[in-house]
N, C-alpha and C positions, 0 to 999 in steps of 0.2 A: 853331609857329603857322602856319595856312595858309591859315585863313580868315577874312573881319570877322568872325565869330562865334566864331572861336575864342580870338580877339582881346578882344570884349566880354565872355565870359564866365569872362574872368581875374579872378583878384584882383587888386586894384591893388600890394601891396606884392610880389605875385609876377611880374607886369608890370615893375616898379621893380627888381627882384634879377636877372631872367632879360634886361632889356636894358640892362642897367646904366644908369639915366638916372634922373634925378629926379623926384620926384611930381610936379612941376608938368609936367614934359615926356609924362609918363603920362597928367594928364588931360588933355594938349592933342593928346595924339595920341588918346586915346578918343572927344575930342570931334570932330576931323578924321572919322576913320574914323565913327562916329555918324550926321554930315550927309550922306559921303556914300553910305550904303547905306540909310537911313529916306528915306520916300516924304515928298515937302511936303506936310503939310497943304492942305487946300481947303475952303474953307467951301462949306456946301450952296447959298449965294445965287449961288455960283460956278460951279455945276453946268450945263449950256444944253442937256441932254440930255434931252427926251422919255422916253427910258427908258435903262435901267441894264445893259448885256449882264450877262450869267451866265457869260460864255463859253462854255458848254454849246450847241452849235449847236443840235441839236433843241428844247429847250427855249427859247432865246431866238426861236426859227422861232415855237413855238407861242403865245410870250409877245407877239409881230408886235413884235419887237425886244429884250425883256428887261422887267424888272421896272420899273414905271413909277416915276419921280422924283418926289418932291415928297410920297410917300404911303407908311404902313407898313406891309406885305406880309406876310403870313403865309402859309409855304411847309409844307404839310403833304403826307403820302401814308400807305399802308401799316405797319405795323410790321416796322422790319427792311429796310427799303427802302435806306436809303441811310447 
């Protein structure tokens, strides 16, 4: 195991065999590793951003900052484009 992902996407009894430790010790280190690699939640009343970057430089350039908050965007082009 090398990575948190390689971590969470154990089975738990093989988790439990391969570090020899108990289920409860299993889910509490799933649950450890879990918190700290998942992003907090943020509710959208939480947001103070104008708009939303893309990281996409050009496109946030064209967008005069990124895709605006508070509204639902529909991102269309080409077929095959992207």
């Amino acid at each position: 195991i090398f990575t948190a992902k390689d971590l969470l996407l154990r089975d738990r009894l093989v988790l439990q065999d391969l570090l020899d430790v108990t289920s409860m010790t299993v889910q509490q280190v799933l649950l450890k590793v879990s918190e700290s690699v998942a992003p907090q939640p943020v509710a959208v009343t939480q947001i103070q951003q104008r708009f939303l970057p893309t990281q996409l430089q050009d496109l946030d350039k064209a967008l005069n900052g990124g895709l605006p908050s508070g509204v639902v965007t529909e991102v269309v082009g080409c077929s095959g484009l992207g």
